[in-house]
Every structure is written in C-alpha cells, then in structure tokens.
C-alpha positions in Angstrom: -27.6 64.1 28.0 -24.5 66.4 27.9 -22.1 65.2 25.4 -19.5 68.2 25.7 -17.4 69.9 28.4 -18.5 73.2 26.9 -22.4 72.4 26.7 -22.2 70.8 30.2 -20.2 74.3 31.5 -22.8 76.2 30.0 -25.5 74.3 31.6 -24.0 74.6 34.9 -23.5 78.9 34.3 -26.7 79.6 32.5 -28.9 77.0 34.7 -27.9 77.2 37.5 -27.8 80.4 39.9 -24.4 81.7 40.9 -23.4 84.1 43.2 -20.3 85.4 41.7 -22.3 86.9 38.5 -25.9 87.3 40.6 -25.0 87.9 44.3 -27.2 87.0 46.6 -30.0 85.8 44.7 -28.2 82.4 44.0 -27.8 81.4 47.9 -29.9 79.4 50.3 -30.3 79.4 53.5 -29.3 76.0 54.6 -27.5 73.1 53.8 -30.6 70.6 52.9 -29.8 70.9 49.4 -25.9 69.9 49.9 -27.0 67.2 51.8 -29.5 65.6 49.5 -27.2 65.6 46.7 -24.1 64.3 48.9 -26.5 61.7 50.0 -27.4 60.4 46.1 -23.7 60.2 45.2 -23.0 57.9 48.6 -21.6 60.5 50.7 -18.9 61.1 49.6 -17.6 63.7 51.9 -17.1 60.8 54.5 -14.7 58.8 52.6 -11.8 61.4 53.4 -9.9 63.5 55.7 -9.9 67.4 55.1 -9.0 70.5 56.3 -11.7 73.1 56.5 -11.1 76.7 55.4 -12.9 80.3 56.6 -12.1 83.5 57.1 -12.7 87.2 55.6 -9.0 87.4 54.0 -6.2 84.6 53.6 -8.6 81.9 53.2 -7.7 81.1 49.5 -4.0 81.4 50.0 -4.2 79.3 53.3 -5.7 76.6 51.6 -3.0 76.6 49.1 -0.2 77.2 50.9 -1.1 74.4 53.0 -2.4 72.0 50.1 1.2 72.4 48.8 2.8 71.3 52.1 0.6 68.3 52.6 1.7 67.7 48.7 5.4 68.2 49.7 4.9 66.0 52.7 4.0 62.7 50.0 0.0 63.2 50.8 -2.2 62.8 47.9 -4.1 66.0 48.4 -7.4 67.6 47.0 -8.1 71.0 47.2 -11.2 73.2 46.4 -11.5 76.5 46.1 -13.8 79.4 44.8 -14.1 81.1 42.6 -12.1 80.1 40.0 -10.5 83.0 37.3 -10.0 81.9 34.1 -11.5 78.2 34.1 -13.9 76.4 36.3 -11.7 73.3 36.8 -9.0 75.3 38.8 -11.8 75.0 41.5 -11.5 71.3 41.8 -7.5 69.6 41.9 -5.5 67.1 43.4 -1.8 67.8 44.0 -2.3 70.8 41.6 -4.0 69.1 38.7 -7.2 70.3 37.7 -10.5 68.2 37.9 -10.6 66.1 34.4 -13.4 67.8 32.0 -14.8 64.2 31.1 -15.5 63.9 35.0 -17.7 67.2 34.8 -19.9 65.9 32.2 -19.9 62.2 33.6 -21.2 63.9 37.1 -23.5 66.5 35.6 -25.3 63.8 33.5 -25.4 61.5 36.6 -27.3 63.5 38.7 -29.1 65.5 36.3 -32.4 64.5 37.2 -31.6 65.4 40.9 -30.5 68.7 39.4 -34.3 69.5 38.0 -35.7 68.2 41.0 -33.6 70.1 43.8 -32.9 72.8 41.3 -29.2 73.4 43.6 -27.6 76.0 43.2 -24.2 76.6 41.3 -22.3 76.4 44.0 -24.0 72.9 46.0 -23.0 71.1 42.5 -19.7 72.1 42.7 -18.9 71.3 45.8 -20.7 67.9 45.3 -18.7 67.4 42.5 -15.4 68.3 44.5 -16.7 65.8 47.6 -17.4 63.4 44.5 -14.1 63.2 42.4 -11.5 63.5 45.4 -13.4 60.0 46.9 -13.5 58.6 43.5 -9.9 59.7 43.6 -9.2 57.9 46.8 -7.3 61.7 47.9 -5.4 61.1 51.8 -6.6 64.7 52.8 -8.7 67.7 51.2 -8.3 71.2 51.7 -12.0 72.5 51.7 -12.2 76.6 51.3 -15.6 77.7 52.7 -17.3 79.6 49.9 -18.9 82.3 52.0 -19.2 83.0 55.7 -19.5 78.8 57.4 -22.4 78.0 59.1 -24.2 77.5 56.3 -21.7 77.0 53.7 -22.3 74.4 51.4 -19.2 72.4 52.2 -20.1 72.6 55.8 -21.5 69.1 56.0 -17.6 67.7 55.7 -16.2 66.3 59.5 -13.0 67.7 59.3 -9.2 66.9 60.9 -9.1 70.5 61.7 -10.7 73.7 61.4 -9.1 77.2 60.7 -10.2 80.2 60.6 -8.0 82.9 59.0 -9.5 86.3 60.3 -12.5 88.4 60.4 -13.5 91.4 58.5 -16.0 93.9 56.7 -17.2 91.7 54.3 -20.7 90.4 53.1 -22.3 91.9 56.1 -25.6 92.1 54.4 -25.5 88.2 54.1 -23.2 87.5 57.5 -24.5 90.2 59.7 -23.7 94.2 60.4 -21.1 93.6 63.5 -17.9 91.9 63.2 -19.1 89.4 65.8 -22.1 88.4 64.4 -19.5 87.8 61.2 -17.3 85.8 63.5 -20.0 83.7 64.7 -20.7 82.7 60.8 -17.1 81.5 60.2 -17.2 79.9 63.7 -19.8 78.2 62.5 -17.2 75.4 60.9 -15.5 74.3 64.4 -16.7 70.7 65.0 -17.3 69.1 68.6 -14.1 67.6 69.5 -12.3 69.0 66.2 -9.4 71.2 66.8 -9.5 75.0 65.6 -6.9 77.3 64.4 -7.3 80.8 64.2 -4.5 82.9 62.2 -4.9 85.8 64.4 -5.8 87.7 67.3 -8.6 90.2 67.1 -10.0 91.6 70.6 -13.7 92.5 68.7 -13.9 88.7 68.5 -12.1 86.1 70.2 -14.3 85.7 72.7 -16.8 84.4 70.2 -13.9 81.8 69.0 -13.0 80.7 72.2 -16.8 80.4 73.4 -17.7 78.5 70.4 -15.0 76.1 70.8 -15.4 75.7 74.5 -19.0 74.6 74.1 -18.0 72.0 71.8 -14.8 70.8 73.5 -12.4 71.4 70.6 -8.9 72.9 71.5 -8.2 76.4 70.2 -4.9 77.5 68.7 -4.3 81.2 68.1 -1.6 81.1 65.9 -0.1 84.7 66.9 0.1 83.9 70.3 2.9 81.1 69.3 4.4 82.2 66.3 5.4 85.8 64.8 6.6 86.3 61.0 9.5 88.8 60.4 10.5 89.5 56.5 13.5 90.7 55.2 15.3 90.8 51.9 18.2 89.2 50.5 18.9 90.2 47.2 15.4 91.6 46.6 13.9 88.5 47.4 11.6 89.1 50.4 12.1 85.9 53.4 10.8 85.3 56.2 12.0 84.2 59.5 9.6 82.4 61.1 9.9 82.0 65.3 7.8 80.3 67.8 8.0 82.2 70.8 11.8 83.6 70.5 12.9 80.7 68.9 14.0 80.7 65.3 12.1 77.4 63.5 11.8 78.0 59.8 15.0 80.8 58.2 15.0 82.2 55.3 11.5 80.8 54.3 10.9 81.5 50.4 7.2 82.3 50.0 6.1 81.7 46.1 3.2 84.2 46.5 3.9 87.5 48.0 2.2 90.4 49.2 2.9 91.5 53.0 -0.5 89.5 53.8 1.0 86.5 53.5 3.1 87.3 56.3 -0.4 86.6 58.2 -1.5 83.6 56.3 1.4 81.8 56.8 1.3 81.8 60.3 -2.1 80.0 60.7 -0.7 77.8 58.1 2.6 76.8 60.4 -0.2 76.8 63.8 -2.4 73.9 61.5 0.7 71.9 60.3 2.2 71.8 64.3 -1.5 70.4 65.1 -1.4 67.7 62.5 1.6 66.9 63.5 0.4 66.3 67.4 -2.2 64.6 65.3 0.4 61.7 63.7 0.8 63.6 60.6 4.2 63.0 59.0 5.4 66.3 58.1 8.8 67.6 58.3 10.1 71.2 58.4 11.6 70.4 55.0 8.4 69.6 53.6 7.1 72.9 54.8 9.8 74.4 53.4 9.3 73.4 50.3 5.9 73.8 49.9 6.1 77.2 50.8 8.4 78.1 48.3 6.3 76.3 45.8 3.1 77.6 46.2 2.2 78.6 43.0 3.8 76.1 40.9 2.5 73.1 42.9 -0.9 74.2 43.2 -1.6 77.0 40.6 -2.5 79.9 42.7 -2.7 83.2 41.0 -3.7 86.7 41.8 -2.3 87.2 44.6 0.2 90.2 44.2 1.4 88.6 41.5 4.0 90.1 39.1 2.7 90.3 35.9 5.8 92.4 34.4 8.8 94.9 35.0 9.6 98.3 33.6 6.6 99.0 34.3 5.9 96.8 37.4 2.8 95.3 36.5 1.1 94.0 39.9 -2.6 92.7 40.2 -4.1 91.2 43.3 -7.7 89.8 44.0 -8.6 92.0 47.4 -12.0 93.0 47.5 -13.0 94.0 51.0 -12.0 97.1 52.9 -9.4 94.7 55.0 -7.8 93.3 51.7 -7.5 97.1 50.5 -5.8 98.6 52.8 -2.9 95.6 53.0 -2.6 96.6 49.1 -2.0 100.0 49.3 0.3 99.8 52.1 2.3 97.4 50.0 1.8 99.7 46.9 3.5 102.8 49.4 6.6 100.6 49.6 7.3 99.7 45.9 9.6 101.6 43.9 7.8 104.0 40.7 7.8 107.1 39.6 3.6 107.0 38.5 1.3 105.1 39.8 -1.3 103.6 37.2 -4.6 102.1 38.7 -7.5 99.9 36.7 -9.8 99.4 38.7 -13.6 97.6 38.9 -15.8 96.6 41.8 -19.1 94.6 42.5 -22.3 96.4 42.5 -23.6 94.9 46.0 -20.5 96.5 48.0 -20.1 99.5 49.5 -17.1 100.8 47.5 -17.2 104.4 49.1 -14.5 103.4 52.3 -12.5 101.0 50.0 -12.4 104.2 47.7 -11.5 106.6 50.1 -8.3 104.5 51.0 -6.4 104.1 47.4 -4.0 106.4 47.0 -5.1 110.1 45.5 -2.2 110.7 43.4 -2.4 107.6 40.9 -3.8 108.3 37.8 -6.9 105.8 37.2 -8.6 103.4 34.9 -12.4 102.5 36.0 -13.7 99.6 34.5 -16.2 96.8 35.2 -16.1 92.8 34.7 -18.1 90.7 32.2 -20.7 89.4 34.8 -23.7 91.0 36.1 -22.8 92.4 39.6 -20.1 94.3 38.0 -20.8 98.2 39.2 -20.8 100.2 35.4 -17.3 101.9 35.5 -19.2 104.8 34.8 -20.6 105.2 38.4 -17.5 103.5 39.8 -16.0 106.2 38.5 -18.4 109.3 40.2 -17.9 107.2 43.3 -14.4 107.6 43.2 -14.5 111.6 42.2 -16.5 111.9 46.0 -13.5 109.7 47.1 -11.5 112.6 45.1 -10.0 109.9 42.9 -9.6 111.6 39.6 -9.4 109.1 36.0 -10.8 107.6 32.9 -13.7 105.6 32.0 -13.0 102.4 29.8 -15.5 99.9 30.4 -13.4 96.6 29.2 -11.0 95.2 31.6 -8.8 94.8 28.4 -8.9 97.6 27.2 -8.5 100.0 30.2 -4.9 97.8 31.1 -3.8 98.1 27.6 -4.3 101.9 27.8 -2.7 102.1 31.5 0.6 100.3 29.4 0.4 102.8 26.8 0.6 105.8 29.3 3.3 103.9 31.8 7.0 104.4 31.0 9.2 102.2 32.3 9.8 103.3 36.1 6.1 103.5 36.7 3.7 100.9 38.4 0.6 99.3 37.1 -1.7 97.5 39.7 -5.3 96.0 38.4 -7.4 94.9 40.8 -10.8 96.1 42.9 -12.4 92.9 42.6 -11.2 88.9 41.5 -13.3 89.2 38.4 -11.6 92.2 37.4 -8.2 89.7 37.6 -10.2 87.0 36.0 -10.0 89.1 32.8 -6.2 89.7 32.7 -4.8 88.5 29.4 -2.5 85.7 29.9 -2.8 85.4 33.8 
C-alpha cells in the first residue's frame, strides 16, 4: 500500500518499464494489456467522447490547441499527453488542471495487484489512469495524444468523435517501419469505421494510404490543406495569422500563444477538426476559436514549444527531435535577429543523429550535453558526431550546466536555443 505521491511516482518509474528513459525495451506489441486493465476499472474509455491524436510532428500542440478551444467553447475537456517535462501529472488534465496526486496513489493502490500480475508497462497505467480520472471526472470530451505510432498505441482502444492525423515523418522507423508509408499505415492505424478523419496535410508519399484506409472503413476524409491555407504576418512584432478557407478570409489577425512557424501547420488541422465537429452539432463559435488560440499556453500549460525563455540574449528552446522537427527549427532560427548564435544541444541514443546534425547551422558555437535518463547519447560522442557533421563546440555533460555556460559567453544581441531532444527541455531551470 502506497501512502505517498512520491513513493507511488517512484514505483510507477523504477517498476515499471518506460520508454522515454529505456526505449524500446518498455513496449509491447499489442494492446491486450490496455485492454485488461481498462476492463478492471469498468471501461472507462467508453464513458466519454474524445478526440484522437497521431502524427510524426504537431501532435502535442494539436491536442492542445484544440483542448483549449473545446475549453473556450464551455466543454469540460480532458487532455492527455506524453511525455510530460518537469512533472508527471501535466500528462493527465482537465481544462488545464493537472491530474490530483491523491488520485495517483488512490489508482496505483487500486489496481496494484493487476499491476504484479500483467506487469503493464509505464505507459498502459498511465493511460488507464487518464481513461480512469476523466470518467470519474464526468469530462464532455478528451483529447487523447497517441503515444507512439497508432495501431498499437496504448490509447488505441478509445472510439473516438474524430480522428486526426497531423503528418508523417522520419521518426521511430525502427519500431514503425523503414518507409514513410509503412509509418503512415501505423498512424492510420487510429481511423475508426464510420469515424471521421482529419489529416493536417498533404503529402504525395502517403495519402493514398489515408485515403485507402479510410475508404475501407467508410469514414470521410478531410485534408485540411486542401480547404484551408495559413498566412502570417506581423503587427508590432507579434506574428498573426490570417487564416482563409479557399480565398475567403475566416479567422484575421489570429493570435497564436505558442509560436514557432510549425504551428502555421498545426493550426490548420486544428481549424479542419473544429469545422467537423461542428457538422457534428458541436457548439463552437469562431470566437471561441479565437480565444483558445490565443490562449494556448495559459489554458492548457503547454511548454517547449519555441518558447521564449528570455531577451538580450533571446533565449529560445523547443522540443523537436526528428529530422522533420529540425529542419522547421533552423529555418526559424535563420530568420531571428543575433549577432552569435549559441547552441546546447543533447539527443537520444536510439536515433540516428548524423542527418539531424548535418542540418543545424555550422557557424553557431555549441554546447553538447546529454539528459538525466538512460537513452541520453553521452555528449561526449554527441559531440564526435557533430565534428563529422563539422559542428565544432564544448563538452558539458549537465544540461544545467552547459546553458549556464552558453549565458556566460552570450552578450546581449546574441541567441541561445536548447533543444535536440524534449528531455534535454525537461531539464531547463524554471521552464
């Protein structure tokens, strides 16, 4: 019997295997295990609507951005998400407050003895736990982020209102597959018979698969850039967006809360899904969309994504981790404003960091370093990665400390960016 938050936390990390700090190791191959715990706790999953979340990129700030709408439009609104940065609860939330620790160690001690027999992994509890406190909860509609790839994501036993799907990339193809379709045909692996799908974006390599998928399961398809485009501009230096479906203007001057020219994408997919919901019966008005864009961050607690963590220097981090993510950084850092260019930087140890390498830009002056969990690649051969990359920098093992050093060298009309991988972020004092 768990009497603490901390014990109970501790159980859950040390216990239980989890593929953020292990990789691969702490994932099974179906959903059997998902299933028999949803089935001890009543199933939960079935006593609310959701949304269901994939996608290489955009999937995290998807699910928040719409989580925050459905919260503007008056819906009592769950959302889970993984991983979390600085505490596990920001996994679990309803209208943007985190899952009560006396709920983790009341759920933990109910099903313990389904824990030793299943022995689940770290993820199947959690999301047991999410399906568990947002019926307990009585939420109108959950946001459900798949965890990795879909098929046989642990939250794919949920029957949801919709299903999107934000794009497809390089990412986890020793677990999803070694083509971009047999990646697509994961994610797809979240459209339900007769459930409508919404995919953020057009990619030639694999709509076909989306659009095969969906017609073998009658469930109407929605690419989002064939109805809508995103164009940003500035008004005094703060970046808006027009938003226009077909060459109509339906959304001005939209205010995102989190920035970063990605979002440009996300949102778009996010505007597709609420136009849906509301062919659907879902009261949601363009005010309400409004304002839950604009409040993002605040309503639901999203971080890391280029978020400003200071001026003079710009201080930037931003969880991308994939070759995809990258590249959208770097051609956001080309834009900004500095006179150096600072970059700490640590990656995972089951990636192939070469071609994200080769893309960050040469003339920064760099910071390798290397998270507190196991699959963190030593800085030290992050670092002789980089040099074939011809990246050129400094090896300080502690997040910490390589960020406080990168402030010590900035002036003031420099930039800072800290990123490489979420658990790097994770480790950001004060985010």
């Amino acid at each position: 019997m768990f009497l603490s938050y901390e014990d109970t936390l501790q159980f859950l990390y040390d216990a239980l295997p989890m593929f953020q700090r292990i990789g691969a190791a702490a994932l099974k191959n179906d959903l059997s295990n998902t299933l028999r715990l949803c089935a001890a706790l009543g199933n939960p999953q079935e006593k609310f609507k959701a949304i269901h979340i994939a996608g290489t990129n955009g999937k995290g700030s998807t699910a928040h951005m719409l989580a925050s709408i459905l919260q503007s439009a008056g819906y009592k609104t769950g959302l889970y998400t993984s991983p979390h940065l600085k505490h596990f609860t920001e996994r679990i939330r309803i209208n943007g407050s985190e899952v009560r620790t006396d709920f983790v160690v009341d759920f933990v001690n109910r099903i313990h003895p389904l824990i030793a027999a299943i022995q689940p992994s770290f993820f199947e509890i959690t999301v047991a736990m999410a399906f568990d406190y947002f019926a307990h909860n009585a939420v109108d509609v959950a946001v459900i982020e798949v965890g990795l790839g879909g098929r046989l994501d642990s939250t794919n036993v949920i029957r949801p209102e919709l299903s999107l799907i934000t794009n497809i990339g390089w990412d986890h193809k020793d677990l999803l597959g070694d083509s971009l379709e047999k990646i697509a045909a994961e994610k797809a692996g979240i459209i339900k018979a007769g459930v409508p799908a919404v995919i953020s974006e057009r990619q030639p390599e694999v709509d076909a698969i989306f659009i095969a998928k969906c017609s073998a399961l009658s469930a109407a398809i929605y690419f989002a850039t064939d109805h809508y485009q995103a164009i940003q501009h500035d008004d005094l230096g703060m970046p808006r967006l027009n938003i226009y479906r077909n060459t109509d203007l339906v959304y001005k001057d939209i205010a995102l809360e989190v920035q970063g020219f990605y979002q440009r994408k996300n949102v778009l997919g996010v505007i597709q899904a609420i136009d849906v919901l509301r062919s659907m019966g879902w009261t949601i008005s363009d005010e309400h969309v409004a304002h839950g864009l604009r409040n993002v961050a605040s309503q639901t607690g999203l971080k890391g994504r280029w978020q400003v963590l200071g001026k003079n220097p710009l201080k930037i981090c931003d969880t991308a981790h994939n070759i995809e993510g990258i590249l959208e950084v770097v051609n956001q850092i080309k834009v900004q404003p500095y006179k150096n260019l600072y970059m700490v930087i640590g990656m995972v140890s089951d990636k192939d960091v070469v071609p994200m390498l080769q893309l960050l830009p040469k003339e920064a002056t760099y910071y390798f370093c290397e998270a507190k969990i196991p699959r963190a690649l030593a800085a030290s051969k992050l670092a002789a990665r980089a040099r074939e990359a011809g990246l050129r920098g400094t090896v300080i093992p502690d997040v910490t400390e390589a960020i406080s050093t990168a402030a010590q060298s900035a002036s003031s009309e420099d930039m800072i960016f800290i990123g490489g991988s979420t658990f790097v972020v994770a480790e950001i004092e004060g985010l």
